[in-house]
C-alpha positions in Angstrom: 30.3 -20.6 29.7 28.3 -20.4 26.3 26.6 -16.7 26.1 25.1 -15.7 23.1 25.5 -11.3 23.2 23.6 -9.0 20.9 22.7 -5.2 20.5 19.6 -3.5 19.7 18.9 -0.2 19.4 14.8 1.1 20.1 13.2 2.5 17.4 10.6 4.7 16.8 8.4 2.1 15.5 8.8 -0.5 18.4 7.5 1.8 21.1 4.0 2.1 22.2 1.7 6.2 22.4 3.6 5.9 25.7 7.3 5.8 23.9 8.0 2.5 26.2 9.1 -0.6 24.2 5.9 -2.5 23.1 5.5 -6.2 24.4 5.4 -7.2 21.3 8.6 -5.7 20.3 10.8 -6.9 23.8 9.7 -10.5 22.3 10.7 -9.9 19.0 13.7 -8.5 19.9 14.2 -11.8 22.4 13.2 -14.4 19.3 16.0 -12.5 17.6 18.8 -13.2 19.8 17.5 -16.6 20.7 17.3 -17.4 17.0 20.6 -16.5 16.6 22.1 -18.5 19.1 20.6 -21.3 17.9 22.3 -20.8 14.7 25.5 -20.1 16.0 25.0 -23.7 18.1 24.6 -25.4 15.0 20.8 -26.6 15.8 18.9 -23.0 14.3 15.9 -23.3 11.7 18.4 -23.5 8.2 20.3 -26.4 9.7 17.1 -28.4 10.8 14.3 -27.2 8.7 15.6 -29.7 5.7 14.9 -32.4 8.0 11.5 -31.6 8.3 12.0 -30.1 12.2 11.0 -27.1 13.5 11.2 -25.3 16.9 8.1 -23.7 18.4 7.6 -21.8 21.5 5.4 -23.5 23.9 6.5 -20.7 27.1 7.3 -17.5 28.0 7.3 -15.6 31.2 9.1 -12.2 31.3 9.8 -9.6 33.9 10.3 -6.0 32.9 12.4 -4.5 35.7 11.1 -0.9 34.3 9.7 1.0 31.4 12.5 0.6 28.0 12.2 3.7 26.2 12.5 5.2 23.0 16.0 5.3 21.5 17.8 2.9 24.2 20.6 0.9 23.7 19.7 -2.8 24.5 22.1 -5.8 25.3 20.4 -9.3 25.3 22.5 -12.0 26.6 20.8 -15.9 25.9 22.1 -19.5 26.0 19.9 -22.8 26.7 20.0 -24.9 29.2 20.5 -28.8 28.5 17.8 -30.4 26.3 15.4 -32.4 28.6 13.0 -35.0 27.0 10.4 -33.0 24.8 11.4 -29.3 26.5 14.2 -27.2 25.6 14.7 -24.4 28.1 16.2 -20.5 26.7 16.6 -18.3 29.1 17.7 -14.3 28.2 18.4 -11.7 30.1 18.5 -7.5 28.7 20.5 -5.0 29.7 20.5 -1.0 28.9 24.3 -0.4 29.9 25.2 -2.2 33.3 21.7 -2.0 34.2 19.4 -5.4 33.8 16.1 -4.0 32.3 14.6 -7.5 32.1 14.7 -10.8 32.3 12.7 -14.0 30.7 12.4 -17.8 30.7 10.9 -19.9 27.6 10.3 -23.3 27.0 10.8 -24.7 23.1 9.2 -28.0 21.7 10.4 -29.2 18.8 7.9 -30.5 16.2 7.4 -32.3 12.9 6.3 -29.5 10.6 4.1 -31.9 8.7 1.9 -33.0 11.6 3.1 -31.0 14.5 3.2 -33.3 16.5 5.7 -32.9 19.4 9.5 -34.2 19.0 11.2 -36.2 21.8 15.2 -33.6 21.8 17.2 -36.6 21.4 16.2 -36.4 17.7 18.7 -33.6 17.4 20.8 -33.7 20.7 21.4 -37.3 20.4 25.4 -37.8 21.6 25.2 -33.8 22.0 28.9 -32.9 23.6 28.3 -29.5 23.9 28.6 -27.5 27.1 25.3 -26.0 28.6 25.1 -23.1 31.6 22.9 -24.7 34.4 22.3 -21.1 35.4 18.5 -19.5 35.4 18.2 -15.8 33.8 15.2 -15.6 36.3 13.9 -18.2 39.1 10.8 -19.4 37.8 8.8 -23.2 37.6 5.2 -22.5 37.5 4.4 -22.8 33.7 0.5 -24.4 34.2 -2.1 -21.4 33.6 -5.6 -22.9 34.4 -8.6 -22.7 32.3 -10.4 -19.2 32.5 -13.4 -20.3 34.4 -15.2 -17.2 34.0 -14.2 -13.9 32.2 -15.4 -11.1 30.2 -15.0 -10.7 25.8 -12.9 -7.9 25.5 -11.3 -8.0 22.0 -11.9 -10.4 19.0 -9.8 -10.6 15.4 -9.8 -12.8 12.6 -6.3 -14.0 11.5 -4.9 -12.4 8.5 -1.8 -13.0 6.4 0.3 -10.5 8.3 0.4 -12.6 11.3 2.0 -15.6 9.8 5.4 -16.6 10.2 7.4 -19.5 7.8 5.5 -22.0 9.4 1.8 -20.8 8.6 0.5 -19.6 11.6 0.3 -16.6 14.3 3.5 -15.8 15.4 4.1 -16.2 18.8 4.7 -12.5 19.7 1.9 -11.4 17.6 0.1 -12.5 20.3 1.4 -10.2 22.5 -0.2 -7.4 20.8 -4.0 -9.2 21.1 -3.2 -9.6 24.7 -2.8 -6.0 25.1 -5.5 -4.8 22.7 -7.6 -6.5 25.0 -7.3 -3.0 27.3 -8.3 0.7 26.5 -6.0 3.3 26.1 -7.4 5.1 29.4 -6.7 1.7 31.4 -2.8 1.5 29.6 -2.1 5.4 29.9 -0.7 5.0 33.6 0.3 1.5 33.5 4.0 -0.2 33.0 4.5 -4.4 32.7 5.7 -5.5 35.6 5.3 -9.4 34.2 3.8 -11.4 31.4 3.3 -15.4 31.5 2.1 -16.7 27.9 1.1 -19.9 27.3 0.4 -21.6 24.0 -2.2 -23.6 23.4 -3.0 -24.6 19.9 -1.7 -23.0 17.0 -4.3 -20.4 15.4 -4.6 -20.0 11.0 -5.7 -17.9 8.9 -9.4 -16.5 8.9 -10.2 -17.8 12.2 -11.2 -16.0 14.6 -10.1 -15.1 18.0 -11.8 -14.2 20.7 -9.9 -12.9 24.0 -11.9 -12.9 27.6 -10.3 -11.0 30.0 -10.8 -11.4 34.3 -8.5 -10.1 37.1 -8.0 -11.2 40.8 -6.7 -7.7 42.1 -3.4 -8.4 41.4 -3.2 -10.2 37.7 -5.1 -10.0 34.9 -5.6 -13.0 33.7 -6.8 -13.5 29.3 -7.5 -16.2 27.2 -8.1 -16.3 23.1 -10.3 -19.0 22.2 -11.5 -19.7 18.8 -15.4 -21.0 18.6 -14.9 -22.0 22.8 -11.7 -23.7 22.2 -8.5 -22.0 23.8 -5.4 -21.2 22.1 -3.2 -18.8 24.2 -3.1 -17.9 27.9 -1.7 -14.9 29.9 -1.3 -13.7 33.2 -0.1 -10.0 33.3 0.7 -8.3 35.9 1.4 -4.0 36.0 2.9 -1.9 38.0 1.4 2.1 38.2 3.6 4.8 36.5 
């Protein structure tokens, strides 16, 4: 079955003051390979673009097996799963060698990039012939992340050029980075990700700004960037001590 297979190699500039693989960077590196396949499938962003379409992440959730350091060799495998009504499901899994590193599940909308507004799939996969894997990279369903109820202001930004992708707004694993600048250094230092769940709310533009709260049950942390009260992007992270 359909597998698209691609290597990276870590640079200096995608690790974090602990020499592990920035979040930011493991989704990069994922969007990569899953923009690629999507290419090589025939339904990527130069064969749809033109018809005013556009795919957006709406999902991820991600678990990181163990620290990826500096100067590794990484091997992502992807491929979708069949297009279901509004959702297109990517799943990806990374190897270092034999070993799997990590593993991750993401949902795609696709959208009119005039409006936005959400797509139904059969606008593309209409008659679609094509052979899917019905295989998950990792077993996971539970995509809703509630409203933070409470939570403290940990980090705020304003949106500037440099986060903006070719559809004019954050990219999706800039976000990553807020997420994470929402801790100190002191309570990163002897932490790892063990998991990360994002969701996507509303799409943030330049010179707003962005506000992340930040609570935690024990177990998760749980964040959410709002812009004047109104959310944008959720996370649940979860660590494991190194």
């Amino acid at each position: 079955m359909y597998k698209n297979i691609r290597d990276y190699q870590i640079r200096y500039t995608d690790v974090d003051f602990k020499d592990e693989l920035k979040l930011s960077s493991l989704l990069s590196v994922l969007e990569e390979s899953a923009c690629y396949s999507a290419d090589e499938l025939g339904f990527g962003y130069k064969d749809i673009a033109p018809r005013g379409i556009g795919f957006i992440l709406a999902n991820w959730y991600v678990e990181i097996y163990r620290p990826i350091k500096l100067e590794e060799k990484l091997t992502v495998h992807t491929w979708p799963l069949k297009p279901k009504n509004t959702i297109v499901f990517r799943e990806l899994e990374v190897y270092s060698g034999d070993e799997k590193v990590c593993a991750a599940t993401t949902r795609w909308c696709m959208v009119d990039l005039k409006t936005f507004s959400i797509l139904p799939t059969s606008v593309i996969f209409e008659g679609d012939t094509r052979e899917y894997n019905d295989f998950r990279a990792v077993d996971f369903n539970s995509w809703r992340l509630a409203p933070m109820k409470d939570g403290e202001k940990k980090y705020e930004k304003f949106v500037s050029p440099s986060d903006y992708d070719h559809y004019f707004h954050v990219n999706n694993t800039k976000y990553a980075d807020i997420c994470l600048d929402a801790f100190s250094v002191d309570e990163l230092k002897d932490k790892s990700l063990e998991s990360v769940q994002i969701t996507y709310v509303k799409q943030c533009k330049y010179g707003e700004k962005l506000e992340v709260y930040r609570s935690s049950d024990g177990e998760y942390y749980y964040l959410e960037g709002r812009v004047e009260g109104e959310p944008r992007v959720r996370f649940k992270v979860k660590f494991r001590n190194i």
